[in-house]
LODREN-340049 format. One line per field, with one value per residue (C-alpha): chain; x, y, z. Coordinates in pm, whole numbers. Example, Ala and Ser with C-alpha at 12.3 -4.5 7.8 and 13.67 -1.06 7.14 Angstrom:
unit: c(A A) .
c1: c(1230 1367) .
c2: c(-450 -106) .
c3: c(780 714) .
END
This chain:
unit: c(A A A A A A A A A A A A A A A A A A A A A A A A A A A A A A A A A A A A A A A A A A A A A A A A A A A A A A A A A A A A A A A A A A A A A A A A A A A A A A A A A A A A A A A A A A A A A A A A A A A A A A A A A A A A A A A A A A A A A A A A A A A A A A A A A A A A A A A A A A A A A A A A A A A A A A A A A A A A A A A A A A A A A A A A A A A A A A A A A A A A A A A A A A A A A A A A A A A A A A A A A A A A A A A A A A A A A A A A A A A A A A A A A A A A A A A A A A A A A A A A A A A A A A A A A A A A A A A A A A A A A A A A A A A A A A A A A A A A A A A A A A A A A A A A A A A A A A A A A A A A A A A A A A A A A A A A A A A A A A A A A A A A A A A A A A A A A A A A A A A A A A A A A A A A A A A A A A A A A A A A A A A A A A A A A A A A A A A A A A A A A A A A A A A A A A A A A A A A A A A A A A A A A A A A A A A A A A A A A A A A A A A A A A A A A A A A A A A A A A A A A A A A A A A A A A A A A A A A A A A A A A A A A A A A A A A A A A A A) .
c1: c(3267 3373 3441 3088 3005 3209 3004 2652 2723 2878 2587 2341 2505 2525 2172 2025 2258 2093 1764 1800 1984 1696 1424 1525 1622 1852 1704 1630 1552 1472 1672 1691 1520 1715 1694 1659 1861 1634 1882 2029 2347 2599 2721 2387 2465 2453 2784 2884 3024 2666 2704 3019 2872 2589 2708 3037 2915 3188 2918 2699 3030 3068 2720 2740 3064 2901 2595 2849 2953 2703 2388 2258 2098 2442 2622 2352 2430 2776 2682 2482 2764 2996 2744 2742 3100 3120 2838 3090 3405 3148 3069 3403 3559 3239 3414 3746 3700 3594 3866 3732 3934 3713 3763 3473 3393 3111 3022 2808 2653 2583 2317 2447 2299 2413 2693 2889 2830 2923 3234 3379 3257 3486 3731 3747 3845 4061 4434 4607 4500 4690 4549 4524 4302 4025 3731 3520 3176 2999 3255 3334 3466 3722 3851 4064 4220 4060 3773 3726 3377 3454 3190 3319 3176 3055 2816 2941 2636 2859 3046 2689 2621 2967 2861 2542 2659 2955 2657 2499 2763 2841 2464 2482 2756 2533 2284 2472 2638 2210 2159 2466 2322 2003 2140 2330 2043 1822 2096 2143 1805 1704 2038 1847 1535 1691 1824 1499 1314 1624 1579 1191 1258 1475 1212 936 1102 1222 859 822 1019 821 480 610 726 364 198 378 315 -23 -89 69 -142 -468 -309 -309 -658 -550 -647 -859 -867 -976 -647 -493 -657 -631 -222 -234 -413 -151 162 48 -27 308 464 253 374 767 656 544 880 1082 879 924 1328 1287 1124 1356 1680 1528 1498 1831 2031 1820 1984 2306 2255 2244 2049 1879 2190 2204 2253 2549 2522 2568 2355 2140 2132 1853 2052 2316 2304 2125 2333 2380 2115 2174 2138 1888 1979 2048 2331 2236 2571 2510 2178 2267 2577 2280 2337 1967 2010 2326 2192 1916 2116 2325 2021 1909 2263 2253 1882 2032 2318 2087 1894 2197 2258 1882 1925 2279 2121 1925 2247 2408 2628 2934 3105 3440 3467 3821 3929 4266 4348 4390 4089 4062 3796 3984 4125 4490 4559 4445 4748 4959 5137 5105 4894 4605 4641 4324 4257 3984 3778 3453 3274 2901 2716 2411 2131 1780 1514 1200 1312 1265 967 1125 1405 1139 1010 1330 1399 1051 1118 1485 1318 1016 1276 1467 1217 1041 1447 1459 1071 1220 1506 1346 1118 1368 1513 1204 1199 1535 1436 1154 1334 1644 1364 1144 1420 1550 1239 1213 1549 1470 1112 1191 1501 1284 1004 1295 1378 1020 926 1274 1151 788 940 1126 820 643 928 916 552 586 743 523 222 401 472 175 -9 238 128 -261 -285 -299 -564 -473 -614 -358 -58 -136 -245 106 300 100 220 533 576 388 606 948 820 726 1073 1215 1024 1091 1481 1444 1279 1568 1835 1595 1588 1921 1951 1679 1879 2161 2024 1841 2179 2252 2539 2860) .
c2: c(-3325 -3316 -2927 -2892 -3058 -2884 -2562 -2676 -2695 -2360 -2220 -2388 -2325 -1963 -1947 -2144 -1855 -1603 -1690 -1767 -1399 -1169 -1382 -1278 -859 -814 -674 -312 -178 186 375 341 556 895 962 1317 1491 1626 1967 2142 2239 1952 2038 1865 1545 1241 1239 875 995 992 616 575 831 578 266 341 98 -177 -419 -327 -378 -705 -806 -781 -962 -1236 -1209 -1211 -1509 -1752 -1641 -1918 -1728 -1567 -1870 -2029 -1694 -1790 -2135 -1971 -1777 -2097 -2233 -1958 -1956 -2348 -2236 -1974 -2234 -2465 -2171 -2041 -2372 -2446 -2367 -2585 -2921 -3226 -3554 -3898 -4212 -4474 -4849 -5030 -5405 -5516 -5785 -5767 -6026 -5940 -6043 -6282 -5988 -5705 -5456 -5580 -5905 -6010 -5760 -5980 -6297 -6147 -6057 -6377 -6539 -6315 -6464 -6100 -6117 -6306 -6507 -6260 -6035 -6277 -6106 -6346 -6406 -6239 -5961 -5830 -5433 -5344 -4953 -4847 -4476 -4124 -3968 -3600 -3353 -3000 -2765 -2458 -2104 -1960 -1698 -1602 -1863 -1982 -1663 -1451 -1754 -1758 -1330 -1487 -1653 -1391 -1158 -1416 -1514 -1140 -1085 -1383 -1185 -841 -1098 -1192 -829 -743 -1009 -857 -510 -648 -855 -574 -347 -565 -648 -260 -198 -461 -355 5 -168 -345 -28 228 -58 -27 302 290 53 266 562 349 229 612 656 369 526 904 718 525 864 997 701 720 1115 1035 769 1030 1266 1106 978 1353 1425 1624 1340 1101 712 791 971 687 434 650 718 319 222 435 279 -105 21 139 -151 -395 -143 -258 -611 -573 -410 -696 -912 -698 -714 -1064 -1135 -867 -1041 -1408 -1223 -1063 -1429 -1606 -1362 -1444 -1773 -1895 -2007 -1728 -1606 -1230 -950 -777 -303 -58 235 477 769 1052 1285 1171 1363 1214 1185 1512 1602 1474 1702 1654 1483 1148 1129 935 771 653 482 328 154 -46 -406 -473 -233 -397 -722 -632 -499 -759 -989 -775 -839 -1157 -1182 -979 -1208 -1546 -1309 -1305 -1702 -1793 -1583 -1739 -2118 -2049 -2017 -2360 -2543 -2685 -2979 -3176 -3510 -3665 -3981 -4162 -4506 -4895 -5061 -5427 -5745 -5968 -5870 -6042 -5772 -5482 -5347 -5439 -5161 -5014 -5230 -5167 -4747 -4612 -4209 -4027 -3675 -3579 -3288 -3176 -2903 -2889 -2638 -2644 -2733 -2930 -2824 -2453 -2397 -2512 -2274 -1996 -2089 -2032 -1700 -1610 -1693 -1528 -1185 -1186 -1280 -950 -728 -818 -788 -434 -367 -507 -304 17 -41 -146 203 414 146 295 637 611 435 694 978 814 754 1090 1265 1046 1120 1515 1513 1267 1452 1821 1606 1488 1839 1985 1616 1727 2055 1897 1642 1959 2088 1805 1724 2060 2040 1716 1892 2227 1975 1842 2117 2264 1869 1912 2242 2227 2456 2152 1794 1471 1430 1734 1547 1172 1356 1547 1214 1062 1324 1318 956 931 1222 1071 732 933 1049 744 628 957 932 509 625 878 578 377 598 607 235 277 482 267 -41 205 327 -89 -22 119) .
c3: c(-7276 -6904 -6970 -7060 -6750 -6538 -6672 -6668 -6298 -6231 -6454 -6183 -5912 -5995 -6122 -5792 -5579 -5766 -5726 -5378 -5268 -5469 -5273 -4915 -4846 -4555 -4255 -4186 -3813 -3709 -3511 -3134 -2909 -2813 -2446 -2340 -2075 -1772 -1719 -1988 -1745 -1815 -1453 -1320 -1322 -1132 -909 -793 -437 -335 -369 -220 106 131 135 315 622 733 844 542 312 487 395 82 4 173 -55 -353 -275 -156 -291 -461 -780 -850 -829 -1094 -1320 -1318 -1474 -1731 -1808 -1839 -2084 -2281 -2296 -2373 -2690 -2787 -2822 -3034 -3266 -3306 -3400 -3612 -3925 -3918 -4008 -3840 -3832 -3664 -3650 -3824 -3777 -3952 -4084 -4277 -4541 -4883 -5071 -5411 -5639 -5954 -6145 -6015 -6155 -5801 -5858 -6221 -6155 -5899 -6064 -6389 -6161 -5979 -6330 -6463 -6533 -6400 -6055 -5755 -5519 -5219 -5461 -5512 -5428 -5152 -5153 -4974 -4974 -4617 -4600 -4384 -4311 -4066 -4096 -4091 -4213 -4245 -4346 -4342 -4442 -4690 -4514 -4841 -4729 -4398 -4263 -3962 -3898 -3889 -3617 -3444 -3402 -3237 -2985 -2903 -2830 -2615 -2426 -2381 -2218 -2014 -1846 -1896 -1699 -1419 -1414 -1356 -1097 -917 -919 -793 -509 -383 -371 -193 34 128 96 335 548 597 664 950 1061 1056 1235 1495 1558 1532 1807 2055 1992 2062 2438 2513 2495 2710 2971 2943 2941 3243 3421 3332 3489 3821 3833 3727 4054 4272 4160 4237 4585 4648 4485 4227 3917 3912 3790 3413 3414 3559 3302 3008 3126 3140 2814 2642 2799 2649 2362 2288 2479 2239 1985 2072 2024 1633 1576 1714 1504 1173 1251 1279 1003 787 925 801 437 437 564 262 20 187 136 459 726 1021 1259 1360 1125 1281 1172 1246 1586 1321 1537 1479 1395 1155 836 498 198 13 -226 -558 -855 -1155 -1454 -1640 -1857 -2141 -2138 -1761 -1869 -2171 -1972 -1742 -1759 -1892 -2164 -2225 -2241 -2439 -2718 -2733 -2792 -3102 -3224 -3196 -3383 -3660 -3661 -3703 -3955 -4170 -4097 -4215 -4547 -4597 -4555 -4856 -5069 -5206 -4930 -5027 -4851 -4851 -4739 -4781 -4630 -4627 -4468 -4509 -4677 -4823 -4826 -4619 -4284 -4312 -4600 -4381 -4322 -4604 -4708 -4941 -5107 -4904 -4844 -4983 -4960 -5184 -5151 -5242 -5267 -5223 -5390 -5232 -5262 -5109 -5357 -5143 -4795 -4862 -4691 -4367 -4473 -4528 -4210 -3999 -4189 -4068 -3677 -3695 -3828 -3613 -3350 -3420 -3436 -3088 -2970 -3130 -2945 -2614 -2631 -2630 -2417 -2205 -2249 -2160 -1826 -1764 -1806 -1589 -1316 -1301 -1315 -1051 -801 -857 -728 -479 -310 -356 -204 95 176 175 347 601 673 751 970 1217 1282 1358 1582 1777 1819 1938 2187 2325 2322 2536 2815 2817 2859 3140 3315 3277 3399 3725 3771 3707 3358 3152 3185 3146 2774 2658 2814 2628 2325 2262 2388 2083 1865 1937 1908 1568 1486 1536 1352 1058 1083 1072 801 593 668 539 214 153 193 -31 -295 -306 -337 -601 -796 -758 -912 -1191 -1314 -1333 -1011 -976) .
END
C-alpha cells in the first residue's frame, strides 16, 4: 500500500513537471549589433598617448584626484555598489539552509469531542502512564531547540537568480566606473574652459594696451590738427568696449570656477592651472578609426550587457518557479506540556523532518504574470543595449571629426591672426604717417582682436574634443 503511495506521487510530480516545462520555451535573442571599423588599415587606430599628451597637467592631475575623492555623486556610486554587493552575499548563500533557535510556549484547550481531546482524556486514565505524563488541561506547548527550512534547488531557480545579481552587482561597478569617466571629463573639460577664458582674457587687455596707445596718438594728433574729435570718440568708444569686454570674461571665469569647485565637492576657493600660452602646440592629430574592441570595453556598454544577463538570468528563474518546489523542514530539541519536564533528558528530546512537494496549481497566473515581466524585461535590455552601441558609435565618430576639423580650422585661424597682427601695424604706420584714416586703423584692431578670440575658441574646441573622445571610449 505505502509503495503505491509513494508512486502515485512521483507519477504527479513528474506529470505536474512535465506539464509545467512544455508550457514555457526558453528565451531566444538576436544577435548583437556588429560595429564597423571606419579605416580598413589596422594601423589607424586610436593611440592612447594622445590622452596621456593632453591631460599631462600637474594642477589639472591634482584636480581631478580631488574630484575622485569628494565628489558627492561618486561617493553615492560607491554605496550603490556596496548594496549591490550586500544583494550578491544574500543570493549566493540563498541556497544553504536556514537554522533559528526557537524557544516557544503556548497552551491548547481541546474540545471534549475532539480527536485531541478524548486522546488525552484516554490517556489521562490509562494504568501505563506515570504521573509526570498526565496530559493537563488545557495543554500548554513548550519547545526550546532548533528549527531548520532549507529549500532543495531543483531547477537551477536560485542559481539562475544568484547569476542575476552577480551581473548586477558587476554593473553597479560598470556604473560607478561611468560616473568616474564622466566626472573626469567634466573636470578637464571645465579645467580647459577655465584656461581659454584665461587667455581670452590676457588677449583682450593686450588690446587694451594697443587701443590705449591709439588713443593717446590719436589726442596728439588732433592737438596738432592732423585728426579730428570723431577720431578721438570713435578711438574712445572702441577702448570701453573692449574694457567692458574684460569685465564679461572675469565674470564667465567666475562663474566656470564656482562649477568646477561644486564637482569637487567643495565650496568656491580659487582654481589653481596652469599660463595657456598662444603658441603651445595642440595635441597631435589623431588618426581615424574605432576599434570595435575599444568601444565595446565602455563602461555603459558594459553595464548594459550585464543588465541583459541578468534579465535572461531572472528569465530562467520565472520558468524554473513553475516547476514543483521541494522543501525540508527538520527540527530537533526539548519539547513537553509542562515546563518542569523541559529539559529532562532524554525524556523530553524531540527531533522530526518534513518535507514539502509543492507545485503551483491556483497561483499560476501570478506565475505567468512574472514570466511575462522577466521576458519583456529582457528584451527592452537586449533593445537598450544596442542602442546603446550605435550611441557609442556615434559619439567615438562625432568626437573624432571634431578633433580633425578644429585642429585644420586651428591651423588656417593662426595664419589669419598673423595677418591681422601685421595688418595692425601697417594701419598704424600708415595712420602716423597720413596714408591711412582713422576708420582703417579701429577696423583692423577689431579684426585682429575678433581674430585671436576665434583662436582661442578654435584651440578650446580641439582640447574639448579630445575630452569628448575620452569619455566616448568610457576613459582610460
Amino acid at each position: 500500500m505505502n509503495k503505491r503511495i509513494y508512486q502515485y506521487a512521483l507519477y504527479a510530480a513528474m506529470a505536474t513537471a512535465t506539464v509545467a516545462c512544455s508550457t514555457q520555451k526558453e528565451l531566444a535573442l538576436p544577435e548583437r549589433i556588429s560595429v564597423p571599423v571606419v579605416s580598413g588599415n589596422s594601423s589607424d587606430t586610436i593611440s592612447l598617448h594622445n590622452f596621456a599628451q593632453v591631460f599631462n597637467d600637474p594642477n589639472l592631475r591634482s584636480l581631478i584626484d580631488t574630484a575622485l575623492r569628494n565628489n558627492y555623486d561618486l561617493l553615492s556610486a560607491a554605496q550603490r555598489v556596496a548594496t549591490a554587493q550586500a544583494n550578491l552575499m544574500m543570493a549566493k548563500n540563498a541556497w544553504l539552509p536556514s537554522l533559528n533557535l526557537s524557544l516557544s510556549a503556548g497552551v491548547d484547550k481541546y474540545a471534549d469531542y475532539t480527536l485531541n481531546g478524548v486522546g488525552n482524556f484516554d490517556t489521562n486514565l490509562s494504568p501505563n502512564i506515570s504521573k509526570d505524563q498526565r496530559i493537563p488541561g488545557p495543554t500548554p506547548e513548550y519547545f526550546a531547540g532548533l528549527r531548520s527550512s532549507w529549500e532543495i534547488d531543483l531547477w537551477g531557480k536560485l542559481k539562475s537568480q544568484r547569476q542575476a545579481t552577480y551581473a548586477r552587482f558587476l554593473g553597479s561597478e560598470q556604473g560607478r566606473r561611468l560616473l568616474t569617466t564622466q566626472i573626469v571629463a567634466g573636470v578637464t573639460g571645465l579645467y580647459y574652459e577655465l584656461t581659454a577664458m584665461d587667455n581670452e582674457l590676457a588677449i583682450i587687455q593686450r588690446n587694451i594696451k594697443l587701443q590705449e596707445t591709439a588713443v593717446a596718438t590719436v589726442h596728439i594728433q588732433k592737438a596738432g590738427g592732423r585728426a579730428t574729435e570723431l577720431a578721438v570718440q570713435q578711438f574712445t568708444a572702441q577702448l570701453l568696449s573692449t574694457q567692458a569686454l574684460e569685465y564679461g570674461v572675469k565674470q564667465e571665469i567666475a562663474s566656470l570656477e564656482n562649477q568646477l569647485n561644486a564637482l569637487l565637492g567643495r565650496l568656491p576657493q580659487p582654481i589653481v592651472r596652469s599660463t595657456v600660452k598662444d603658441a603651445q602646440a595642440l595635441p597631435a592629430a589623431i588618426k581615424k578609426g574605432i576599434p570595435a574592441s575599444l568601444l565595446l570595453q565602455r563602461p555603459d556598454v558594459q553595464r548594459a550587457e550585464l543588465e541583459l544577463a541578468a534579465t535572461k538570468a531572472d528569465v530562467k528563474a520565472a520558468r524554473a518557479a513553475f516547476l514543483p518546489g521541494l522543501t525540508i523542514t527538520p527540527y530537533a530539541g526539548f519539547n513537553a506540556f509542562k515546563a518542569g519536564l523541559l529539559f529532562q533528558s532524554p525524556a523530553s528530546i524531540a527531533w522530526g523532518a518534513v518535507g514539502n512537494l509543492t507545485a503551483p496549481i491556483f497561483n499560476k497566473k501570478q506565475i505567468q504574470a512574472q514570466y511575462n515581466i522577466s521576458t519583456a524585461n529582457a528584451w527592452t535590455a537586449f533593445y537598450e543595449y544596442q542602442q546603446t552601441i550605435v550611441n557609442g558609435y556615434q559619439e567615438v565618430a562625432s568626437a573624432l571629426n571634431k578633433v580633425e576639423n578644429q585642429q585644420e580650422a586651428y591651423a588656417l585661424k593662426s595664419k589669419e591672426v598673423l595677418v591681422l597682427q601685421e595688418a595692425v601695424s601697417t594701419a598704424n604706420i600708415l595712420f602716423t604717417t597720413g596714408y591711412a584714416n582713422y576708420l582703417e586703423v579701429i577696423t583692423a584692431q577689431k579684426s585682429v582682436l575678433e581674430a585671436e578670440l576665434a583662436l582661442v575658441t578654435t584651440r578650446r574646441n580641439v582640447y574639448q574634443g579630445m575630452v569628448s573622445l575620452y569619455r566616448a571610449l568610457g576613459g582610460n
